[in-house]
C-alpha positions in Angstrom: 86.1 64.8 90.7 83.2 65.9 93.0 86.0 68.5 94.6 87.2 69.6 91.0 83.2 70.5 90.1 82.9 72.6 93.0 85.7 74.5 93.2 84.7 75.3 88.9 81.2 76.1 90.4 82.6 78.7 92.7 84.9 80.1 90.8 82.4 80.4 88.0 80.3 82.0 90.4 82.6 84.6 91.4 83.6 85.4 87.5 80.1 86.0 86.3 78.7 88.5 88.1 81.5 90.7 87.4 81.4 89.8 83.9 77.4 91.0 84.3 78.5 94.2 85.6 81.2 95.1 83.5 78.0 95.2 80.5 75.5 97.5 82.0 72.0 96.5 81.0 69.6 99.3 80.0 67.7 99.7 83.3 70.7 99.4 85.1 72.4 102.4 83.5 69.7 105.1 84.6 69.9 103.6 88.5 73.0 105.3 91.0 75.9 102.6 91.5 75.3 102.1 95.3 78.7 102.6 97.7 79.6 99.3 99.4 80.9 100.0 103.1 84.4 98.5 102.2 84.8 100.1 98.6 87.4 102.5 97.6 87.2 105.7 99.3 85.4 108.4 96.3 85.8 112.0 95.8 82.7 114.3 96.3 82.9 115.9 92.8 83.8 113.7 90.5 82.5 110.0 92.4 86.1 108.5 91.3 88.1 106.1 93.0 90.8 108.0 95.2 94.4 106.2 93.3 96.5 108.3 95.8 96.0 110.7 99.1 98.1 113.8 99.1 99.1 116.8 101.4 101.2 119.7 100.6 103.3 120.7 103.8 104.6 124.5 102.3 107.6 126.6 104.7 107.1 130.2 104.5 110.0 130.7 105.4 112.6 128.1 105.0 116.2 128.5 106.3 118.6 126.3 108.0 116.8 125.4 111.3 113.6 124.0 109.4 115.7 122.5 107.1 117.4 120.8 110.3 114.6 120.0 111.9 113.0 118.6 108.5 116.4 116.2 108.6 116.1 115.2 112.5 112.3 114.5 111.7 113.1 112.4 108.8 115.8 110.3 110.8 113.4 110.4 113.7 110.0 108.3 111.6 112.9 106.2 110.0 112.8 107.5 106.1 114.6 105.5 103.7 115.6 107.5 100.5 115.1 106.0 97.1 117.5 107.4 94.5 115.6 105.9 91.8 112.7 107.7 92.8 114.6 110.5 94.8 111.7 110.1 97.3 111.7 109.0 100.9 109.2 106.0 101.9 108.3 105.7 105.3 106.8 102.4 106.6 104.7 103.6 109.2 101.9 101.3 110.0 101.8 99.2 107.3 105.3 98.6 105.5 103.5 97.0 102.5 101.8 100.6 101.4 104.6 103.0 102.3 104.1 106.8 103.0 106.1 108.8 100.5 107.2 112.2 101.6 108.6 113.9 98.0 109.6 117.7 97.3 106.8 120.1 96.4 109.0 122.6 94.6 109.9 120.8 92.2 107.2 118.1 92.1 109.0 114.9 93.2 112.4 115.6 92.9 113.8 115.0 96.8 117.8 115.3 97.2 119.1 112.2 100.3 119.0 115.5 102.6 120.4 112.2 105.2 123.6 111.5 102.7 126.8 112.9 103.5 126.3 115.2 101.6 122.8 116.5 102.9 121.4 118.1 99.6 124.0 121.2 100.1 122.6 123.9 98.7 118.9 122.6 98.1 116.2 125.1 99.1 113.5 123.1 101.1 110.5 125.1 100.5 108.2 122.6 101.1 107.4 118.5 101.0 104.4 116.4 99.6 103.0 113.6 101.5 101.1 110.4 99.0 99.8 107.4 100.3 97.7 105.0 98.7 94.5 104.4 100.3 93.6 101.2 101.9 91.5 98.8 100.4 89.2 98.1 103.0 88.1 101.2 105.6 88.8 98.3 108.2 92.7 98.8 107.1 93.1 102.4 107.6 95.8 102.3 110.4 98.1 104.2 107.3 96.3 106.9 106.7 96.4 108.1 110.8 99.8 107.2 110.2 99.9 109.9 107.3 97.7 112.5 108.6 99.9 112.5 112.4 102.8 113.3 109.5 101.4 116.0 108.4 100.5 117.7 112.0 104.3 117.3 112.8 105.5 119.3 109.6 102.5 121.6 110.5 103.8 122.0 114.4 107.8 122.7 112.5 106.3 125.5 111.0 104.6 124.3 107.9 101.2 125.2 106.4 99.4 121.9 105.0 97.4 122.1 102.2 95.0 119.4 100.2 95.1 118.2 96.9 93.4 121.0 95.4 96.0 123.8 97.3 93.5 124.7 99.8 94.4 124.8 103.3 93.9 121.3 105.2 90.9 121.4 107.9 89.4 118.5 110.4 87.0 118.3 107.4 90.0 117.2 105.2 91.9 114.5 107.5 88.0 113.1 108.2 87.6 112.7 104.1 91.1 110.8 104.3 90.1 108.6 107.1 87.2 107.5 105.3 
């Protein structure tokens, strides 16, 4: 019974104070919410959770040997397609939060450029890189995972760009990391 109480007690204790901040009280809405060390990684502008990272590796000029060496790349960090999704997920560190490496042009839709068939006919003029951020800064090991991605599409030719179409800089992969 004792055992029964305590566990209540803790759990009640763990309940509450969210419950308390969930309702803002009057002082508390003019005072700046304070960043805990291990919260969610936040934007500069808007002070939002990050739900997704994304890079935008463009070809300026795709033909038949980046498109090759997009394939051998894609074989080489072990890709699996999704038809459902018509994505590739790539387990890198952590298979639990997969990278997914989609087409830019249109958003999303990715032919299995590994099938048999090999997308024939499919321009690749460029791929988008999404991964969800950790949620802990102590569980990172993903996103160097995702960022050494994007350096090997930017060494086959590529130009990475962020999520607002700017060109990606140390400043960018440092926001990522956390």
């Amino acid at each position: 019974m004792a055992l029964a109480y305590f566990l209540f007690a803790r759990h009640r204790a763990r309940v509450s104070p969210a419950v308390n901040e969930a309702t803002p009280q009057p002082e508390q809405a003019d005072k700046p919410a304070e960043a805990d060390a291990d919260a969610l990684p936040r934007t500069p502008a808007s002070g939002q959770a990050v739900t997704a990272h994304s890079l935008f590796v463009i070809f300026p000029t795709p033909d038949s040997e980046t498109r090759q060496a997009i394939v051998t790349w894609l074989r080489r960090i072990e890709a699996r397609y999704d038809s459902v999704l018509e994505v590739y997920s790539v387990p890198g560190q952590q298979p639990a939060n997969p990278i997914k490496v989609a087409n830019a042009f249109p958003p999303g839709t990715l032919p299995d450029l590994l099938g048999e068939e090999g997308g024939d006919g499919f321009e690749l003029r460029g791929l988008s890189l999404l991964v969800k951020p950790p949620l802990r800064r102590s569980r990172n090991q993903q996103m160097h995972v995702f960022i050494e991605l994007a350096r090997e599409l930017e060494a086959l030719g590529g130009e990475v760009l962020d999520a607002d179409r700017q060109p990606a800089t140390e400043q960018t992969y440092e926001r990522i990391l956390g």
